[in-house]
N, C-alpha and C positions, 0 to 999 in steps of 0.2 A: 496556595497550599500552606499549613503551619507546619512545620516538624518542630519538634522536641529532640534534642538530642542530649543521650544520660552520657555522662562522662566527657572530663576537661582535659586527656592526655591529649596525645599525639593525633590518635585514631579518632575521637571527639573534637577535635579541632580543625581536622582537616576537612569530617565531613561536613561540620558545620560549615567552615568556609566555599566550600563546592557546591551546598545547599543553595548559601544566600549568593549566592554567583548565577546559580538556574533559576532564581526567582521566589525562593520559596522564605516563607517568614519562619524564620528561626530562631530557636530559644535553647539554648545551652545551659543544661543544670550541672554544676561542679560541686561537691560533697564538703572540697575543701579547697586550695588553689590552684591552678592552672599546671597541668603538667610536674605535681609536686609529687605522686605515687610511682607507680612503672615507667613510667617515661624518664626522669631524672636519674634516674635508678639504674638507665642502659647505659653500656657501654659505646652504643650509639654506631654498631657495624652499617654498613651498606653494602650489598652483594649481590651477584646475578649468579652464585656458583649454587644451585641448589639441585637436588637428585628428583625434581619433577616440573614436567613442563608448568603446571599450574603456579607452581611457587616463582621461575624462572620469566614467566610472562608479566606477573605482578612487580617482579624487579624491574625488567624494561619497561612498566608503563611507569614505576615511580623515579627512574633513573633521572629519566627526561623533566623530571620537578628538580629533584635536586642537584643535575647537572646547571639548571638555571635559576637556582633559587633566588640568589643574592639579587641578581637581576628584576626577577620580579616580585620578589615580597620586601627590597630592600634591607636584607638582613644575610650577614657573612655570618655560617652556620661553621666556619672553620671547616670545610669539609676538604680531605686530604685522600686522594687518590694516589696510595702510593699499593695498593694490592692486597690482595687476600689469597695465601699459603695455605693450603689445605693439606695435611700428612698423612700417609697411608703407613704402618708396622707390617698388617696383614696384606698378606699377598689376596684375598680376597676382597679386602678393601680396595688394593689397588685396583681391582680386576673393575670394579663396579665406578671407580674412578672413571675410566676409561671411556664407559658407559653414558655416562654422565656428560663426559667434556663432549662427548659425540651430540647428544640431543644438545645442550647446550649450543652448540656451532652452528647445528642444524637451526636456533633460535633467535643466531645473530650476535649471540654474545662471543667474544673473542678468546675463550678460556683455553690454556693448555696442560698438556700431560707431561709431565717433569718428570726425568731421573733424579734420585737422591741429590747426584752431585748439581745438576740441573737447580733444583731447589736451592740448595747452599749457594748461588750466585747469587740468592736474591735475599738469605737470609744467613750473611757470612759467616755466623758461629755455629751454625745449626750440625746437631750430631749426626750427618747425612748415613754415618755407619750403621744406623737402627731404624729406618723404614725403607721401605719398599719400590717406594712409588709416591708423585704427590701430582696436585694440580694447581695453576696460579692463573690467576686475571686479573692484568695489569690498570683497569680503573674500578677495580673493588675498593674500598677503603670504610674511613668513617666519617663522620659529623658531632657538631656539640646539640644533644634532644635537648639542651634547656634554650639555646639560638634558636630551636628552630619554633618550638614554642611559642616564643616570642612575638617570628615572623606569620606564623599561620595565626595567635589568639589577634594581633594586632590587623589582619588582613579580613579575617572573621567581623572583627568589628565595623572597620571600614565600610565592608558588605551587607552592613544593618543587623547582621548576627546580635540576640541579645543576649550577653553572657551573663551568667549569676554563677556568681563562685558563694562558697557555705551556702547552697542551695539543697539539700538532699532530696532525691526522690524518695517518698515513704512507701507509694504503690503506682501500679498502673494499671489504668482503666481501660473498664471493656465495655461492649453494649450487653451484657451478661445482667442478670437480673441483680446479682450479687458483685460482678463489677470483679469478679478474680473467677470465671468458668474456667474449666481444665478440661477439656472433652477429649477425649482418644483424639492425636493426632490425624488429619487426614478425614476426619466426620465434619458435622457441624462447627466451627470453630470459632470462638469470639474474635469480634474486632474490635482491634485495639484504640481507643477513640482519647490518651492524652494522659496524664501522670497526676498524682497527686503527692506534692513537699512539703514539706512545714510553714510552706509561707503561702499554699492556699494553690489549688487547680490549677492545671494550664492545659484546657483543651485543644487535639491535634489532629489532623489526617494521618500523621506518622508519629513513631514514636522508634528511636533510633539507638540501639543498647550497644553503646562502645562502652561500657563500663568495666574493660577489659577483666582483672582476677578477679571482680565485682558480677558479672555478665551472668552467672549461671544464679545467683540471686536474686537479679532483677528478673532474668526470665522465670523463675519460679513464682513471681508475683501474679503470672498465670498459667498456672499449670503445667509450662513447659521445663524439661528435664535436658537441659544443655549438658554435654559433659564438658566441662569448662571447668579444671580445677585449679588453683593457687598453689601455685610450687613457691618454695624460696632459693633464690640463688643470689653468690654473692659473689664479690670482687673485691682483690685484691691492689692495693695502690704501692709497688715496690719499687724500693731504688737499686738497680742492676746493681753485680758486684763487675761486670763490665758494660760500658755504655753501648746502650741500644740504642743506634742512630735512626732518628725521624723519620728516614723512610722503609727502613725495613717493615714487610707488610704483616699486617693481621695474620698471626700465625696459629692455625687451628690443629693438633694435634689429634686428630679423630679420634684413632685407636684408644689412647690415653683420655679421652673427655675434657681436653683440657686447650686452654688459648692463652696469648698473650697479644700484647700491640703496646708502638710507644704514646707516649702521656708529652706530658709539658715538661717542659724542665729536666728532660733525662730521663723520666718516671720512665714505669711499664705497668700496666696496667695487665693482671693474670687474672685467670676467673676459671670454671668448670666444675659439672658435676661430677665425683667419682663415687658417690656413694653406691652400694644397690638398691637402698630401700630411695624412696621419691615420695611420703606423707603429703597429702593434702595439709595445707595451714590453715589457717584462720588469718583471712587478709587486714583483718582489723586488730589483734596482736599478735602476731609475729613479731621476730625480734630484728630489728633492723641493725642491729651492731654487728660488726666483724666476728667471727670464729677464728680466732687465734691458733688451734688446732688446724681447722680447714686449712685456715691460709698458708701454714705450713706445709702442709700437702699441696695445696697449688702449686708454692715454690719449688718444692721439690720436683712434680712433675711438669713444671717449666726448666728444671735446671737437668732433666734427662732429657729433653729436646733439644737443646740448647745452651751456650754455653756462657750465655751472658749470665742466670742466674745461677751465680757458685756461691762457695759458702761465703764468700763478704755479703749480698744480697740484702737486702734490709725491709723488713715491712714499716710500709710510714704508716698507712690508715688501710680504710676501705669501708663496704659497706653492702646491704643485704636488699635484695628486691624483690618481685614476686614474678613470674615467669604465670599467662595463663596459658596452659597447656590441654593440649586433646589429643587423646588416643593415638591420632599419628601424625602429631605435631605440622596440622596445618590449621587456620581459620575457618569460623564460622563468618561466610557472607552470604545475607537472604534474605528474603522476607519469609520470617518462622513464623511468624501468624497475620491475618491481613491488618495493616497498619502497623505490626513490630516487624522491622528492620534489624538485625545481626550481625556486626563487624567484632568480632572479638571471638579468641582463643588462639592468637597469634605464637604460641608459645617460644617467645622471645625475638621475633622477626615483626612485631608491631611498629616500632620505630622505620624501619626502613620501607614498610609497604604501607605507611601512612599515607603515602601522595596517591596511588592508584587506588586504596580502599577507599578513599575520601570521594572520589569521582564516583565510581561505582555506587558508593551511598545515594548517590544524587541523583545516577541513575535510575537506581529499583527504586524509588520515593517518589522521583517525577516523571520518570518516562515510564517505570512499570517496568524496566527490565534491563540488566547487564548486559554492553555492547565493546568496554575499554576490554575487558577480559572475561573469557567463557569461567560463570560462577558457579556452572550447576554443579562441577567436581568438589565445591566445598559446599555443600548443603548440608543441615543438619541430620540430614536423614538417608545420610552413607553410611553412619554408622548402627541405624536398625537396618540397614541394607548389607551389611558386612564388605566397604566397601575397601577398596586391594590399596587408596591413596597411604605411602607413608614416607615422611621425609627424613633422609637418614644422614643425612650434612647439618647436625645437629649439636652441640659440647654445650 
């Protein structure tokens, strides 16, 4: 079997390597370098605390990768299990907390339901006076997505994967007379039969669109209408005005939209949307630079959580990404048309569910169907179906 697989992040590396692992001849087209777009650009969480079973089971299938990563792809991703803090303000948040750590347990993950003060033992400065309720799991943490990168393009190749970076796909082909048919979904439907780059064909059995905030333009190369859009979101790189010790965990402020976690060197690393409006960008210029404004706002609403960041507080750097997001912030995994493959609209949970999407790819491309984790709840066609999936453990 040949795949094609569009896109060199995270999610395109991994399936490639799970690909050439089942057998299949793979060709990996990269626009530009390996992991240099959204993937570099995370903050690189790892978590099992999510508000649905489906997002919750994609964590335990990719836990067990990056529980042993170092081990088997030979590569220390720096990965620090020191926790992830989840805040409730609203008593209604708390209430759905509850909820939550309940299925969660029922799933095998270990997560609990915190009092305020409960919470402050694990995040000593924390203003416990101003939420509610919280929840913690104690091997949540994170990773460096440029390590792991690394280990997956390097493990990819090993596996006869052929990668081209400055590769771009320009289209992808159908057996359509015209080679881009668009027919009502669910009718007669083109098969998708291989891509065309600048550097000339490459015919395929599959054809695999991890082109994450990219995803909803390749699938329009035939006719399909992904809502997959490009958000920008950024981070901040600050040096407390009191030091945040190394293991205090990934602290997610729901209510407020807003996170922090520590960095190297003392750093703390803060990030979150507070805007209300959410514009679609243009993934090809948007501004990658810091918002000096924003970042100010992050600090501030890091410095109402908690009490490391006061006014000494210092912004060193930072920097902007793109988040591909969908309606209720989960992914598209599928085969959207016979021969296109769909791993993307992760809206910011791509990094961390790169190890069980990457299998699943491999799955629906050589066996013809998902068995690591039930896909059908992220089908593209829940959302002409009005469907109830939405994840709300979201900043």
């Amino acid at each position: 079997m040949d795949v094609v697989v569009v896109g060199g992040g995270i999610v395109g590396l991994s399936s490639a390597y799970y690909l050439g692992r089942a057998g299949a001849e793979v060709t990996l087209c990269e626009r530009d370098a390996l992991g240099t777009r959204s993937t570099a650009r995370s903050a690189g969480g790892i978590r099992s605390q999510f508000s649905t079973e489906v997002n919750v089971r994609l964590s335990l299938a990719s836990r067990e990768v990056w529980d042993a990563f170092e081990a088997d792809f030979g590569v220390d991703v720096a990965h620090r299990r020191h926790g992830y803090l989840l805040l409730a303000r609203e008593e209604a948040t708390a209430s759905r907390f509850r909820e939550h750590v309940a299925m969660q347990n029922d799933l095998g993950v270990g997560s609990e339901y915190l009092s305020p003060a409960e919470a402050a033992e694990r995040c000593p400065e924390l203003h416990d006076d101003r939420f509610v309720g919280a929840t913690y799991h104690a091997d949540d943490g994170y990773a460096d997505p440029n390590l792991a990168v690394q280990g997956y393009a390097a493990a990819a190749r090993e596996s006869g994967v052929d990668v081209r970076t400055r590769t771009e796909v320009t289209d992808v082909l159908t057996d359509g007379a015209d080679g881009r048919a668009a027919p009502e979904r669910g009718t007669d439907e083109p098969t998708v039969t291989g891509v065309e780059t600048a550097d000339g064909r490459i015919e395929a059995d599959r054809v695999v669109n991890a082109a994450g905030a990219w995803a909803a333009r390749l699938a329009a190369m035939v006719g399909v209408d992904l809502p997959i859009r490009p958000r920008r979101r950024q981070i901040a790189v600050v040096e407390p005005g009191v030091t945040l010790p190394g293991d205090v965990p990934l602290t997610i402020d729901l209510d407020a939209c807003s996170y922090f976690r520590p960095e190297r060197e003392g750093a703390a690393l803060v990030g979150g949307h507070f805007a209300a409006a959410d514009p679609d960008v243009d993934p090809d210029r948007y501004s990658k630079s810091l918002d000096l404004d924003w970042a100010a706002t992050a600090v501030e609403r890091a410095a109402d959580c908690a009490d490391y960041f006061g006014a000494d507080s210092r912004i060193k750097s930072g920097w902007a990404g793109l988040y591909a997001v969908t309606p209720d912030h989960h992914p598209v995994i599928e085969e959207t048309l016979p021969g296109l493959v769909t791993a993307a609209g992760f809206s910011g949970h791509g990094f961390q569910h790169a190890p069980a999407t990457g299998k699943l790819v491999a799955e629906l491309c050589v066996d013809g169907g998902a068995s690591l984790v039930d896909v059908d709840p992220l089908s593209s066609r829940r959302f002409e179906e009005g469907g109830r999936l939405v994840e709300r453990n979201v900043a």
